[in-house]
N, C-alpha and C positions, 0 to 999 in steps of 0.2 A: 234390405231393399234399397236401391239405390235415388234416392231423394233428391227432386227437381233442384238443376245449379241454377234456372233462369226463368223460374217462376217469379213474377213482379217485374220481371225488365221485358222480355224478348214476349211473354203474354202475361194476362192477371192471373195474380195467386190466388185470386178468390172463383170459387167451382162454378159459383152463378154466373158471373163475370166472365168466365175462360167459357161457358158454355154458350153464354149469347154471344161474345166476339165469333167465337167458330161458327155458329147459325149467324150469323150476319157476314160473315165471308162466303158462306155458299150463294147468299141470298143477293149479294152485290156480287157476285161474280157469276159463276156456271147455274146457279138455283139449286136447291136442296133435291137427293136428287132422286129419281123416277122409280119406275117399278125397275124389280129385277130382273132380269131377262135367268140370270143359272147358266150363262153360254160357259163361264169361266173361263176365258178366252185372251183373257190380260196376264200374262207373263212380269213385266215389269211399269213400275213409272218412276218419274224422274219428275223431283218434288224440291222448291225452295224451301229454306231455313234459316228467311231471317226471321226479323221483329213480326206478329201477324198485321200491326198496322199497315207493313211497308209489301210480304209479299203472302199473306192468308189467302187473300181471293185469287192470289194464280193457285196456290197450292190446293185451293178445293176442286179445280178443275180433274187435277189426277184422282181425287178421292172421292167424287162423283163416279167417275169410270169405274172405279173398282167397285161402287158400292150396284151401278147398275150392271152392271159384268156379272156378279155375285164374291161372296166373302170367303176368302179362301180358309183355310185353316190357322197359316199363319203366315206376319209379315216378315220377311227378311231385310230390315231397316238397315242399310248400308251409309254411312258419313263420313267425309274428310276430318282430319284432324284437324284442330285450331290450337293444339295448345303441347305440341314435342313430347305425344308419347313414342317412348323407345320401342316401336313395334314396325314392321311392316304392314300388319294388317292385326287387331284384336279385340275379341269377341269377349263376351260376358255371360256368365250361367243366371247371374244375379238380377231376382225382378224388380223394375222400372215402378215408378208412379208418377200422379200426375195430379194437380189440383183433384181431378175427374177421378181418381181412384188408381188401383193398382195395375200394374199393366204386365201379368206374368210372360215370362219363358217360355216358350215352347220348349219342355224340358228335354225330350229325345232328340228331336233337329241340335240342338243346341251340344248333348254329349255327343254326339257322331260329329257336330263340325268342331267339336275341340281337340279331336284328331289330329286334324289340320292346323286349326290357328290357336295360339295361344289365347287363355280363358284369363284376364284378368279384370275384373270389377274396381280396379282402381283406377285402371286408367279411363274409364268410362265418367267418372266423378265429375269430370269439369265440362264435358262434351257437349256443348248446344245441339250439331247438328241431328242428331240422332231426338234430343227428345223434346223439340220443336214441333216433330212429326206424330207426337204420340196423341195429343187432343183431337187430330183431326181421324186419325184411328177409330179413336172412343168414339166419336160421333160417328161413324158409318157402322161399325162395330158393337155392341153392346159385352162382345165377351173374347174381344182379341186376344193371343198370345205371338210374341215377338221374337225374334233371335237379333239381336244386335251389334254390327260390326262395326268399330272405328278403323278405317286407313291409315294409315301414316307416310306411306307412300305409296304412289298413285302410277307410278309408270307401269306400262305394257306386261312389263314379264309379272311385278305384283300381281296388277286388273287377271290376269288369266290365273294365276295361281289359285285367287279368292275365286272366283269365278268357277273353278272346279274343283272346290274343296266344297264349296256352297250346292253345286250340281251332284256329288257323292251325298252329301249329309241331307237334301234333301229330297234324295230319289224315293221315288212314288207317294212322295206328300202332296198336297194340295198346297203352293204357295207362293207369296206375290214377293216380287223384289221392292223394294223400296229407295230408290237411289236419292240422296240428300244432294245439292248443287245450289248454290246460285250460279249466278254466269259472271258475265266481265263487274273489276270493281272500280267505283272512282276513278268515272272517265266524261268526260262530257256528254251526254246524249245522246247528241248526232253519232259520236262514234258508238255508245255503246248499242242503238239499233242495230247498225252496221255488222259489227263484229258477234252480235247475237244469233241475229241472224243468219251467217255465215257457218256459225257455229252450231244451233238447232239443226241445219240442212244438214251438216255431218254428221251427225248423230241420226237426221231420219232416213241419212242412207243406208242405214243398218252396215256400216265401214269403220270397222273399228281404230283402223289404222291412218284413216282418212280423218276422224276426228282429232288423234293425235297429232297427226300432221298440223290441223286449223292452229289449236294450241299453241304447238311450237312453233311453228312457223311467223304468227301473226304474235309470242307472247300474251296469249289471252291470260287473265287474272280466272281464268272460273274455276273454282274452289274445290267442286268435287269430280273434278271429270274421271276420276279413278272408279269411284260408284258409277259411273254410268257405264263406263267401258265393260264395268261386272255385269250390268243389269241388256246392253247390248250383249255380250256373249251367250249370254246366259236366254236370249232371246232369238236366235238368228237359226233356222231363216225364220223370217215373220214379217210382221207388216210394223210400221213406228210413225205414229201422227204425233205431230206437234198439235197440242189442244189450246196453248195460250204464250202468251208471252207478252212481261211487261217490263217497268221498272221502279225504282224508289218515286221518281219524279212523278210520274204520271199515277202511279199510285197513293202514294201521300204527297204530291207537293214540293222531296225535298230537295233541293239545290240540283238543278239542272246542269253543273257545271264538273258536279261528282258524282254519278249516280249509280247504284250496283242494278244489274239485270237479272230477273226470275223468269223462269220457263215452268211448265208442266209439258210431261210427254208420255203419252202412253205409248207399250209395246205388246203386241197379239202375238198369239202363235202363230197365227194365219193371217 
């Protein structure tokens, strides 16, 4: 079982503790959240993964949606790399935990996309962005099971590759994409509204290429735009709200002269 690398720094290591921060980020942001409706109707979201101090209450906004949308069978938790594994893009058969308990595989999604992507569990060992996302799971979820990819690189031809290796392995399951991202990093404020926002409206134009364009064009720092390009293809046509968007500063306070920017976005079929 692959054992929390960022338990005690990025949330608490203690289960009581990791449980009231995640209820107190639904509670200060979107509110815990409503009946279910069963539409199942949510395709993807696009979820921060830093510290929960800094971006928890944007990331309950996506997992509010899913939990009133209804729970699918399983997440397909998509991440940038932070740390030079040798892969283009790779997954892991091996189950996750979390303060909150164990967070299995969905074990057939998981052998059918290792077709496709390479399966190795070691390079998954040091990976925030992936299991930052796994708490707020638990709490919408009581009995989730996961398939988890780390990116390693993130351009175009990759983003479509994962994108239909993910759309084979998980034809006629019931299951939510989970894109990992922050947005621009350490930049002053004022720009990084700017350039956030520029950035969210590419992505809610359901334009895959128009995103990429934002990116390069302007040099954006956001971290996971490779997962979102999966979780846009893997979505299109549909409809794509932007539900929140903030940042380190206005969310904890810190230095308004460096600040990383978080979004939540949901994506519908329709």
């Amino acid at each position: 079982m692959r054992v929390p690398a960022v338990s005690g720094s990025f949330y608490p290591a203690d289960a009581g503790a990791l449980s009231e921060q995640v209820r107190r980020c639904f509670i200060q942001g979107p509110g815990e959240p409503g009946e279910c409706t069963g539409k199942r109707s949510l395709s993807a979201v696009v979820v921060p993964h830093a510290g929960f101090m800094y971006s928890g209450t944007c990331a309950a906004y996506s997992y509010k949606a899913i939990a009133e949308d209804g729970l699918p069978e399983a997440y397909i938790v998509i991440g940038p790399d932070h740390h030079g594994v040798p892969y283009d893009a790779v997954m892991s058969t091996e189950d996750y935990c979390t303060p909150l308990g164990p967070v299995p595989i969905h074990k057939e999604i998981a052998y059918r996309l290792r077709e496709f992507i390479p399966d190795d569990s070691r390079a998954h060992v040091r990976e925030h962005s992936i299991e930052v996302e796994l708490p707020f799971i638990q709490h919408i979820d009581r009995q989730p099971r996961i398939v988890p990819i780390i990116m390693g690189r993130q351009d175009m031809a990759t983003a479509k590759r994962v994108a239909e290796a993910v759309k084979v392995a998980c034809a006629g399951r019931n299951v939510v994409v989970v894109a990992s991202s922050d947005l621009v990093h350490y930049v002053p404020r004022e720009v990084a509204i700017r350039a956030d926002t520029r950035f969210l409206n590419a992505v809610a134009s359901g334009n895959v290429a128009a995103m990429y364009d934002e990116v390069r064009m302007n040099n954006l720092s956001v971290c996971g735009y490779g997962p979102i390009a999966v979780a846009m293809q893997l979505s299109t046509p549909g409809r794509i709200e932007v539900l929140h968007k903030t940042d380190s500063f206005e969310s904890a306070g810190y230095d308004s002269s460096a600040v990383v920017g978080y979004g939540s976005v949901a994506m519908y079929r329709n």
